[in-house]
C-alpha positions in Angstrom: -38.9 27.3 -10.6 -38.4 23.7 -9.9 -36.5 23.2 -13.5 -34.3 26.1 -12.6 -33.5 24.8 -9.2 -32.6 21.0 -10.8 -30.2 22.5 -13.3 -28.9 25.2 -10.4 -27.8 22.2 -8.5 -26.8 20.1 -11.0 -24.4 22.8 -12.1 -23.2 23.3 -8.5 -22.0 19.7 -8.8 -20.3 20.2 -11.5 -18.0 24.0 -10.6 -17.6 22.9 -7.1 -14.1 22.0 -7.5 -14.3 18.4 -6.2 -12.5 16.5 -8.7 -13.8 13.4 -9.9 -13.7 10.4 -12.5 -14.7 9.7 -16.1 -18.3 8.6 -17.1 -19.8 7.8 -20.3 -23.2 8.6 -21.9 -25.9 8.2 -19.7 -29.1 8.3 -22.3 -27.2 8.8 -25.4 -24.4 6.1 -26.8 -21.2 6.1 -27.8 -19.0 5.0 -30.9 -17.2 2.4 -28.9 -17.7 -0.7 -29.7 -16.9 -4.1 -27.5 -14.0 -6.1 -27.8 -14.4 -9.8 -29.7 -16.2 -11.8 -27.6 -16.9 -9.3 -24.8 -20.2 -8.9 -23.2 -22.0 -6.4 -21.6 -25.8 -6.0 -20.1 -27.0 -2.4 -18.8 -30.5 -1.3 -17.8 -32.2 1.8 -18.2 -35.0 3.3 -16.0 -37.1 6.3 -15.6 -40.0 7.3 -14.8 -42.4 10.6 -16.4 -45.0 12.0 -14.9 -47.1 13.7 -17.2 -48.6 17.4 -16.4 -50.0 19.1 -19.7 -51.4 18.2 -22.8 -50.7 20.2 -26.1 -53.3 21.5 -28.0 -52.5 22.2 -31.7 -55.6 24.3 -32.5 -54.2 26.7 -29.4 -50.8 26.3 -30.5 -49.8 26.1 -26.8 -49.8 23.8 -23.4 -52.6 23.2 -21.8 -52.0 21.8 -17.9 -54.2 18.7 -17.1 -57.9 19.2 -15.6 -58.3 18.4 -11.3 -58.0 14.5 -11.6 -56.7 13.8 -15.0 -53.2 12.1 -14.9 -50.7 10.1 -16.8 -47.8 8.6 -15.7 -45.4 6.0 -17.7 -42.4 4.4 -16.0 -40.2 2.4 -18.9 -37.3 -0.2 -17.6 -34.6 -0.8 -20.9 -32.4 -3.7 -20.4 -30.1 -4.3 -23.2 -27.7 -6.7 -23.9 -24.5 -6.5 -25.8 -21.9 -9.0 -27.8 -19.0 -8.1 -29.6 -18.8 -10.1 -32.5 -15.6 -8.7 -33.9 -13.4 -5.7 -32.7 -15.6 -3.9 -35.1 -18.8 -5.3 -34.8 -21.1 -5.0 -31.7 -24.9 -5.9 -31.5 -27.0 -5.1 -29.2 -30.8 -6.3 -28.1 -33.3 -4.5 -26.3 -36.2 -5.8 -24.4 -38.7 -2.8 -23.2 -40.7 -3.6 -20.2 -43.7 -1.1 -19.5 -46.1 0.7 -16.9 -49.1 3.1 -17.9 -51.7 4.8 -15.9 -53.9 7.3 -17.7 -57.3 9.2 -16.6 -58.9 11.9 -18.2 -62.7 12.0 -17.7 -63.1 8.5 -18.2 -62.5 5.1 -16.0 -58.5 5.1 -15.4 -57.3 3.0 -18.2 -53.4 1.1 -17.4 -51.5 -1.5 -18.9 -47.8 -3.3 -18.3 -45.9 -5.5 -20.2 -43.1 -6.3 -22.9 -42.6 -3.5 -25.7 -41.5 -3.9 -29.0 -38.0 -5.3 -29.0 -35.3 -3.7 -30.5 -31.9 -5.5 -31.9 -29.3 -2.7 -33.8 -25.3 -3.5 -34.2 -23.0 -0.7 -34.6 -19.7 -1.1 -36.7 -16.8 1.2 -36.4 -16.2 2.9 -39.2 -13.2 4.8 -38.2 -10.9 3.7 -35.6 -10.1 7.1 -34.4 -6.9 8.9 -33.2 -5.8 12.1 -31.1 -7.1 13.9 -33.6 -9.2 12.5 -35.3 -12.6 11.5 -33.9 -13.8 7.9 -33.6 -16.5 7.1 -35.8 -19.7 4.1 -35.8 -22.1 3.5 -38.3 -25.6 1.7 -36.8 -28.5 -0.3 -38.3 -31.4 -2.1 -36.9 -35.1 -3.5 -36.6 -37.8 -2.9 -34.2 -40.2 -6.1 -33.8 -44.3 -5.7 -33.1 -43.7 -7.9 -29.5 -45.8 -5.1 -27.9 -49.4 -5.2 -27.1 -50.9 -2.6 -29.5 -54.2 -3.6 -28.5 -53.4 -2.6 -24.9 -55.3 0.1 -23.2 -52.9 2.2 -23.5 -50.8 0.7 -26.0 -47.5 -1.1 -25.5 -46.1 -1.3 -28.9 -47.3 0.0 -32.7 -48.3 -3.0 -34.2 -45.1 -1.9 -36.8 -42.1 -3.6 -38.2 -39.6 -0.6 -37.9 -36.1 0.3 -39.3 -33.3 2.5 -38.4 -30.4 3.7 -39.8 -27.8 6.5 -37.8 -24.0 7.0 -37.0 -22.4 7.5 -33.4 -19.3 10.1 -33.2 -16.9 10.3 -29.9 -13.8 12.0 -29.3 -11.5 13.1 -26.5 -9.9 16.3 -25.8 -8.6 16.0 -22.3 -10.1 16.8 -20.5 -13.0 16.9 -22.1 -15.0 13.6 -24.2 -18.0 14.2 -26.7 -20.3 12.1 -28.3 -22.7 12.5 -31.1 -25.4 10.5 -32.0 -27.4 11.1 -35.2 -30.3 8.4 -35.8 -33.7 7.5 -38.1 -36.4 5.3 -37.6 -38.5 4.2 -40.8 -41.7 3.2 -39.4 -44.4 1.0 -40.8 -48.2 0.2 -40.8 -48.5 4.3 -41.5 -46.8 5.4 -38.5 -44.7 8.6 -38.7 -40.4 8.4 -39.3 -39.1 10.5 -36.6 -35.2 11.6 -36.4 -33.6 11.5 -32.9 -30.1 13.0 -32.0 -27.9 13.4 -28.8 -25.2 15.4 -28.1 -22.7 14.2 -24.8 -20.0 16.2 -22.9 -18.2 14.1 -20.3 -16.0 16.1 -17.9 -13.9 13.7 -14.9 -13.4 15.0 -11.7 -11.8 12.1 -9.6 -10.8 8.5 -10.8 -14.4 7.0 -10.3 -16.8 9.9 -10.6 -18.0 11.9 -13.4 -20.5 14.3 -14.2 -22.4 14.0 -17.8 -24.3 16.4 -19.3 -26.4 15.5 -22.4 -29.0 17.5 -24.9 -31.2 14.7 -26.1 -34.0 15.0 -28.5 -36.5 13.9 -31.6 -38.6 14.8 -34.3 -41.8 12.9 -35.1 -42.8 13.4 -39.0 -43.1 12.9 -42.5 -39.2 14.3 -43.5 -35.8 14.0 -42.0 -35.9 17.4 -39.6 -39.6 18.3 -39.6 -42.5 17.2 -37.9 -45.8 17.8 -35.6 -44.0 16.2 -33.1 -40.8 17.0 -31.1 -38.8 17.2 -27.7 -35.7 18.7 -26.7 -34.2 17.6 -23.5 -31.3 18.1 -21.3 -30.0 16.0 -19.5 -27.6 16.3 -16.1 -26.2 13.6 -14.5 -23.8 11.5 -12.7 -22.0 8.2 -12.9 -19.9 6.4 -10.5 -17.6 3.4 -11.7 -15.8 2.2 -8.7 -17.3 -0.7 -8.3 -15.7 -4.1 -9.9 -16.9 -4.2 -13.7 -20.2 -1.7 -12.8 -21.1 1.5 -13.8 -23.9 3.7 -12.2 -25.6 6.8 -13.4 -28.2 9.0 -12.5 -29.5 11.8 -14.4 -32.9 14.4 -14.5 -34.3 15.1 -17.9 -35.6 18.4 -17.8 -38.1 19.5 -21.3 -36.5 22.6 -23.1 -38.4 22.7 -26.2 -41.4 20.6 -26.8 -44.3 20.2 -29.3 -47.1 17.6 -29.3 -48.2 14.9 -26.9 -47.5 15.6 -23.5 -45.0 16.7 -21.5 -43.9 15.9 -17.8 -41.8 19.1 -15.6 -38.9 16.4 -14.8 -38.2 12.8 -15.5 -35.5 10.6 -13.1 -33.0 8.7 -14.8 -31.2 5.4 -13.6 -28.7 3.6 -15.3 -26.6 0.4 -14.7 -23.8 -1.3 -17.1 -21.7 -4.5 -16.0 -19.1 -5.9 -18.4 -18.4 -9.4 -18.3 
């Protein structure tokens, strides 16, 4: 009940005739890449609040026991250079906080993650009709605790590979995202993929509505492991080089780990 009345509302917002202005992706990322010597810093935040457990022997969820909890809230600021027209890389610097309790002493832990630096080169510059395309690279560094209770990194030297699609079709704007990592130290590759639709209403407000989602395994598109997200949201840009969003992911399809009913969604982006 609570999903459906999120994603009632959500879609109230967005029939309810009040017309309003273009947005960008809120969790998944475009094939835009900056101008030469632009800069540009954003920060990502949300919170999860764990409610069930899956068990694989079951085959099913299994909703957490009277005082067993979890709860995980991640803050992602990134920051962005454009090195050519082409060429844009980007850093990312995970900060972390971690309560769990189940039968045992509540175990938590904050702190740096594992940091992230991927640039993204256009590919192909794009045109009315044909779609603008990015190809991205990248390497996640062991700065996280894995000896943290719970962990805040893998202890792994990770790579990734992927390519970013958008395109326009007024008044419409997609994007595609397509990405791998290759992780290390005996860690399972997982795939993850997102799928944007931007629709404007007025000059400075727009609603975004995003299907987000991995795969944790050995191959490309199987695994143990995956989630399936989607994502409505919000973003407002009429403030002086700022962008805010807000979005609620909401589970659709999920296997393994654990799983929260909804997770708020913040994000902020100033260009320099």
């Amino acid at each position: 009940m609570r999903k459906a009345f999120w994603v009632g509302l959500i879609i109230s917002w967005l029939l309810g005739g009040v017309r309003v202005g273009e947005a960008s992706p809120l969790i998944g990322a475009s094939a835009n890449t900056l101008p030469r010597g632009k800069f540009m810093m954003d920060g990502l935040l949300w919170y999860m609040d764990f409610a069930e457990s899956y068990d694989y022997n079951k085959g099913e969820w299994v909703d957490f026991q009277s005082g067993e909890s979890f709860t995980k809230a991640l803050f992602l600021p990134r920051f962005y250079y454009g090195i050519a027209d082409f060429l844009t890389i980007r850093l990312t610097l995970p900060v972390i906080i971690q309560s769990k309790k189940f039968g045992e002493p509540r175990i938590s832990s904050k702190g740096i993650g594992d940091l992230v630096i991927d640039p993204k080169v256009c590919l192909v510059k794009g045109s009315r009709r044909v779609p603008k395309i990015s190809g991205f690279t990248g390497i996640r560094l062991p700065t996280g605790n894995d000896a943290a209770s719970p962990p805040l990194g893998d202890g792994s030297t990770d790579f990734l590979i992927g390519i970013l699609v958008t395109h326009k079709i007024k008044p419409f704007t997609g994007h595609a995202t397509l990405g791998y990592w290759l992780n290390g130290k005996d860690q399972p590759n997982q795939t993850f993929y997102n799928l944007t639709f931007e629709y404007p209403f007025l000059s400075d407000l727009g609603a975004v509505c995003e299907l987000n989602g991995s795969m944790t395994g050995e191959s490309l598109f199987k695994g143990d492991k995956h989630i399936l997200e989607l994502c409505p949201g919000l973003q407002y840009s009429g403030f002086q080089g700022f962008k805010i969003g807000a979005a609620i992911k909401l589970p659709v399809l999920a296997k393994g780990g654990y799983r929260y009913n909804l997770a708020p969604f913040v994000k902020i982006v100033y260009l320099f």
